[in-house]
N, CA, C and O atoms as CSV, one atom per row, in Angstrom:
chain,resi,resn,atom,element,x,y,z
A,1,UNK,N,N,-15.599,25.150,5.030
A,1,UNK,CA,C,-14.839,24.060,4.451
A,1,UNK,C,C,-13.642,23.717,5.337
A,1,UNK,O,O,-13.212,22.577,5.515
A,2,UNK,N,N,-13.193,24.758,5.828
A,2,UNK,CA,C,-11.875,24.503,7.027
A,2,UNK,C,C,-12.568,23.703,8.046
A,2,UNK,O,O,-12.189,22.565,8.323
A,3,UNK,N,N,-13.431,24.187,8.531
A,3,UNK,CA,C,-13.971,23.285,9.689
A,3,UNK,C,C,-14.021,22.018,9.708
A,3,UNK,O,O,-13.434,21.320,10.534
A,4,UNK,N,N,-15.037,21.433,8.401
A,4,UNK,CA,C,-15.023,20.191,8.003
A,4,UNK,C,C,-13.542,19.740,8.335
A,4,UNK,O,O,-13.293,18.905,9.206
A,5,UNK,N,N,-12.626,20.340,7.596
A,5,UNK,CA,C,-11.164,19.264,7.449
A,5,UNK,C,C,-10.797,19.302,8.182
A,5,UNK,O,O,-10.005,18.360,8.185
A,6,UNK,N,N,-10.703,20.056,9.516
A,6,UNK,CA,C,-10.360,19.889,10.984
A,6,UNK,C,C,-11.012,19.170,11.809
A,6,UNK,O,O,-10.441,18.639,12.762
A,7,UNK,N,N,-12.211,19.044,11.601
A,7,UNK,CA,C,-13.190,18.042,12.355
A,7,UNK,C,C,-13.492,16.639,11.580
A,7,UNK,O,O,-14.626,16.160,11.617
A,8,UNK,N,N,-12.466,16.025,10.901
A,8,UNK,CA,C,-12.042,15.370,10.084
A,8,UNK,C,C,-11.096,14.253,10.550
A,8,UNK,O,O,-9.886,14.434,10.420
A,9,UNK,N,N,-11.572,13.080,11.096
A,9,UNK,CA,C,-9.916,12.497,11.804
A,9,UNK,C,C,-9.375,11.778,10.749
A,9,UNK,O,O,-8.189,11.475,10.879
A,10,UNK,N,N,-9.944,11.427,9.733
A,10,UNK,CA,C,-9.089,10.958,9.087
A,10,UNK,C,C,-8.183,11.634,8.170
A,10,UNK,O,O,-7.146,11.166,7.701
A,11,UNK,N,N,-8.668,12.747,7.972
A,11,UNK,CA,C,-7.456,13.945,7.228
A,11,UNK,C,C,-6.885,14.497,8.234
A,11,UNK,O,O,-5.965,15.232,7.876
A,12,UNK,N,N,-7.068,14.446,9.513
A,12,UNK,CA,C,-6.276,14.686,10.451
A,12,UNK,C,C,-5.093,14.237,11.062
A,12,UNK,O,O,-4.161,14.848,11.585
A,13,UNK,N,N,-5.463,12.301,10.780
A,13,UNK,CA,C,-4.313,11.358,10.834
A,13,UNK,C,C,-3.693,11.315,9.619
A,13,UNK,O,O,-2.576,10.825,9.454
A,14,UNK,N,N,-4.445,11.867,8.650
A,14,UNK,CA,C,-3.287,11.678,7.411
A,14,UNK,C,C,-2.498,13.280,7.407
A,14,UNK,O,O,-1.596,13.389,6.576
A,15,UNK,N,N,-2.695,14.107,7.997
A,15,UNK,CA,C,-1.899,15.266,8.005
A,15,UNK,C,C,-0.840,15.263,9.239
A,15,UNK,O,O,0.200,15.907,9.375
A,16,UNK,N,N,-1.552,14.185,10.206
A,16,UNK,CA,C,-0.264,14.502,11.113
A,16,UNK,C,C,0.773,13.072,10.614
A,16,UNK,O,O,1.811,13.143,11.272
A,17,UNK,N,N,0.787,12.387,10.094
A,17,UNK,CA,C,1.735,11.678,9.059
A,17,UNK,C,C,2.708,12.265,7.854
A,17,UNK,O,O,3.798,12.008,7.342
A,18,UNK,N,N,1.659,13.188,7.730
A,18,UNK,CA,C,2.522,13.933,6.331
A,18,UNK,C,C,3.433,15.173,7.224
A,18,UNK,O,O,4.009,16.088,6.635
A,19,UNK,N,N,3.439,15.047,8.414
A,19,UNK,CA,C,4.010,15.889,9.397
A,19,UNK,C,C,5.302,15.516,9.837
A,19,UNK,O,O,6.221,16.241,10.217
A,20,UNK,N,N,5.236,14.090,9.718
A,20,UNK,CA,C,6.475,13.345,10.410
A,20,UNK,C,C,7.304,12.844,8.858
A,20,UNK,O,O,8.230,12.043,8.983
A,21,UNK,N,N,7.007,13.246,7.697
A,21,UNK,CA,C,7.471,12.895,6.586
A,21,UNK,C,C,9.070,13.443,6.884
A,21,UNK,O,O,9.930,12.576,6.731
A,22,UNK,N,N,9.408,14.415,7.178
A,22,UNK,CA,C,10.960,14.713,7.435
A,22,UNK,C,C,11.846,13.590,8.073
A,22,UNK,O,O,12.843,13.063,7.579
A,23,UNK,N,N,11.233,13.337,9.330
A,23,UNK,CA,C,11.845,12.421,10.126
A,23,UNK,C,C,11.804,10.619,9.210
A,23,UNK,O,O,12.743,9.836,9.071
A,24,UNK,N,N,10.598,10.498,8.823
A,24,UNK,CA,C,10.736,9.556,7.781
A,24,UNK,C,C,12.134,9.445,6.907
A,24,UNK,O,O,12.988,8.574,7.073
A,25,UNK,N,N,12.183,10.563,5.895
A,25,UNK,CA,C,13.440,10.402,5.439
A,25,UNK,C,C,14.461,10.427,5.866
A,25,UNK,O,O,15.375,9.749,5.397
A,26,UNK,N,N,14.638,11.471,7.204
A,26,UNK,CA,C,15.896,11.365,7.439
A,26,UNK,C,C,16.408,9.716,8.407
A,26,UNK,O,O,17.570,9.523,8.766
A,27,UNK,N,N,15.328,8.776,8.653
A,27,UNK,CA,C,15.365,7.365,9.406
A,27,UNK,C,C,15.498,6.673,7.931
A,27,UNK,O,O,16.017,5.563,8.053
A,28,UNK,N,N,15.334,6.841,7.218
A,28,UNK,CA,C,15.654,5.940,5.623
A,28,UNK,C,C,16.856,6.396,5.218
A,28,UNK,O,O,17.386,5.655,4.389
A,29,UNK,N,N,17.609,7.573,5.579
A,29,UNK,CA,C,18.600,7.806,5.334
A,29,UNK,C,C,18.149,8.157,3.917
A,29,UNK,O,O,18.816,7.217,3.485
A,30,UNK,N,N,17.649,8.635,2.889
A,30,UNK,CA,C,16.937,8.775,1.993
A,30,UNK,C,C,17.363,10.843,1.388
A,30,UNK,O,O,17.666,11.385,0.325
A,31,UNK,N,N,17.101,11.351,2.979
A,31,UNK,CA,C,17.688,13.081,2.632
A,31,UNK,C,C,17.982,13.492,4.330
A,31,UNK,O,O,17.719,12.934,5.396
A,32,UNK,N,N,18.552,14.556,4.008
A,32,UNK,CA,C,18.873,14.977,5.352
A,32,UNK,C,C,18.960,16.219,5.664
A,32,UNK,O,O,19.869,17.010,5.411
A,33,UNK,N,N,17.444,16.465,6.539
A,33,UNK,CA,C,17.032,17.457,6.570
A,33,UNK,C,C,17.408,18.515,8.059
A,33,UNK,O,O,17.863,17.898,9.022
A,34,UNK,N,N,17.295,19.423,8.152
A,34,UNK,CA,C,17.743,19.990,9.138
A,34,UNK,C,C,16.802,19.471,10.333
A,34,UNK,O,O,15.647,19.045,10.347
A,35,UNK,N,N,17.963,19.724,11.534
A,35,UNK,CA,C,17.148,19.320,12.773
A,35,UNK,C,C,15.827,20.093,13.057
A,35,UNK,O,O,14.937,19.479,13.644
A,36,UNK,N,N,15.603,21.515,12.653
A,36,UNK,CA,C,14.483,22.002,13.545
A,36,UNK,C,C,12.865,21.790,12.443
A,36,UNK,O,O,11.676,22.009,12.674
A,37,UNK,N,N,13.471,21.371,11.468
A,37,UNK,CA,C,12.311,20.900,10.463
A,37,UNK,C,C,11.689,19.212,11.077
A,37,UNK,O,O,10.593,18.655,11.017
A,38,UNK,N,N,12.703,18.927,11.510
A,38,UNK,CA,C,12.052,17.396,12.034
A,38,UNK,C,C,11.782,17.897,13.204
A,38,UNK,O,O,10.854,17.184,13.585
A,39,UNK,N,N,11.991,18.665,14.028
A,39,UNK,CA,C,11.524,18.601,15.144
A,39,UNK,C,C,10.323,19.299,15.187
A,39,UNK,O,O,9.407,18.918,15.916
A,40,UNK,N,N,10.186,20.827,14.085
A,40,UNK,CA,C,8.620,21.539,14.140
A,40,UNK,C,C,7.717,20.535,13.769
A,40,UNK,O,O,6.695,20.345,14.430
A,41,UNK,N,N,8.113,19.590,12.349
A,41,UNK,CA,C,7.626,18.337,12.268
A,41,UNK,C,C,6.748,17.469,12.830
A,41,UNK,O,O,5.612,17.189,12.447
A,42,UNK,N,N,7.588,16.903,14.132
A,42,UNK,CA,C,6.979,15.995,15.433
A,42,UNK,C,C,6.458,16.471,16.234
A,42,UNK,O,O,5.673,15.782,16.886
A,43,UNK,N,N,6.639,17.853,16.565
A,43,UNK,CA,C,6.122,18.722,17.723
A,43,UNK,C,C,4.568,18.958,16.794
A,43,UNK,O,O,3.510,18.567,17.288
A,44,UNK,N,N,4.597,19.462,15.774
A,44,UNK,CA,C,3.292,19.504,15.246
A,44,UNK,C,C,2.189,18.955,15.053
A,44,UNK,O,O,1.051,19.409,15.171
A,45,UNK,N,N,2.859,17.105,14.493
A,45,UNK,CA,C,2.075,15.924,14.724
A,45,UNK,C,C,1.575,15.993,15.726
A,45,UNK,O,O,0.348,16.084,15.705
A,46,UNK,N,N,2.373,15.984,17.256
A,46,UNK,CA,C,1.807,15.833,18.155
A,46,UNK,C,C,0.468,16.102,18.540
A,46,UNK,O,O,-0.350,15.458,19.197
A,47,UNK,N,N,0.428,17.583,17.786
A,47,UNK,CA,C,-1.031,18.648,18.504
A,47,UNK,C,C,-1.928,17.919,17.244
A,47,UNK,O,O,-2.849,17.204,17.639
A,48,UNK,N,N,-1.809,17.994,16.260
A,48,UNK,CA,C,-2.925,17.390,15.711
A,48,UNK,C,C,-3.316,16.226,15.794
A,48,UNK,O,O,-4.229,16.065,14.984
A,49,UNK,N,N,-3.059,15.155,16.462
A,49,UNK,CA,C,-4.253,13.749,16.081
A,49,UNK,C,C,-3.615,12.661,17.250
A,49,UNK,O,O,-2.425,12.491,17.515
A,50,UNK,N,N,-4.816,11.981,17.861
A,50,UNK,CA,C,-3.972,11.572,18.649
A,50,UNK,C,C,-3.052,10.239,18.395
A,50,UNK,O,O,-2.688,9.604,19.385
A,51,UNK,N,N,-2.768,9.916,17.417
A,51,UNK,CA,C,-2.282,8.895,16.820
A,51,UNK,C,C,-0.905,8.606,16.731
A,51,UNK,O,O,-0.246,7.682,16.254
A,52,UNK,N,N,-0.550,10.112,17.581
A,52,UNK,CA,C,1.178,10.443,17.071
A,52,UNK,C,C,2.264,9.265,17.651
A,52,UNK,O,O,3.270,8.956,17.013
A,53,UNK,N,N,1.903,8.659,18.954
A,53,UNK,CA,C,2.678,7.889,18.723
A,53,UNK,C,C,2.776,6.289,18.071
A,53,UNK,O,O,3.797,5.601,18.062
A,54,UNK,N,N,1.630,5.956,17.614
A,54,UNK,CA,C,1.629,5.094,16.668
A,54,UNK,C,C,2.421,5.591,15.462
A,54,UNK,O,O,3.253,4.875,14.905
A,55,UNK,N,N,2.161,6.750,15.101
A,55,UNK,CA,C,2.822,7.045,14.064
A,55,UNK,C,C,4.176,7.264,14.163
A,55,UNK,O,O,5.038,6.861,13.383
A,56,UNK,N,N,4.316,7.889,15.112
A,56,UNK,CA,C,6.071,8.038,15.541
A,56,UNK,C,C,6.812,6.573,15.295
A,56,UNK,O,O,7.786,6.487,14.548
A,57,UNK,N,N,6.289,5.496,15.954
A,57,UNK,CA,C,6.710,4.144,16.096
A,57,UNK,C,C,6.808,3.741,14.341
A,57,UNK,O,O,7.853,3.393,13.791
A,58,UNK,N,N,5.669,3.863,13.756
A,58,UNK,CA,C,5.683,3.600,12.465
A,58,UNK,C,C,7.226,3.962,11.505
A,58,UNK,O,O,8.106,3.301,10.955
A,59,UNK,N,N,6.860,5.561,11.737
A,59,UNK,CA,C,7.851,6.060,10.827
A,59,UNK,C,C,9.469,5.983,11.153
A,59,UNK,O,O,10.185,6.221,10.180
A,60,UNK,N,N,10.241,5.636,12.592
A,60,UNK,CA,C,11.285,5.284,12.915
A,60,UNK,C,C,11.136,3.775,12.708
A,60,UNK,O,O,12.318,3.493,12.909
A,61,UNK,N,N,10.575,2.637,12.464
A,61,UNK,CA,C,10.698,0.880,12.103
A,61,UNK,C,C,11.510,0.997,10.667
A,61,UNK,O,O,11.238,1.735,9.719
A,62,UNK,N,N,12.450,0.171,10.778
A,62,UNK,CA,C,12.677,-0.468,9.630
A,62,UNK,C,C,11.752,-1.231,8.972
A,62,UNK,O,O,10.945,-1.953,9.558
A,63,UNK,N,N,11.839,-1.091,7.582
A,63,UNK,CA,C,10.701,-1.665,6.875
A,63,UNK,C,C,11.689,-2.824,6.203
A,63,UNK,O,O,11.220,-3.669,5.440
């Protein structure tokens, strides 16, 4: 069952999103979370999916 969800890109792009959720809030000004949580955060996205910097771009835009 692990395998599946790793060989999975679309739970893959949705996990490396739910990765950058720190940095999300702390760009909404919303909470403010410590630096090394946003950074294990983005560093993590990174390795999983290659989407990260679409997503990076996403989650720093003003909406």
């Amino acid at each position: 069952m692990l395998r599946g969800f790793l060989q999975n890109a679309h739970t893959r792009q949705a996990l490396a999103l739910l990765l950058l959720l720190p940095l999300m809030l702390w760009a909404g000004r919303l909470v403010d979370p410590r630096r090394p949580v946003i950074a294990v955060g983005v560093i993590w996205s990174a390795l999983v999916h290659t989407t990260f910097p679409i997503n990076l771009l996403l989650s720093l835009s003003p909406c």
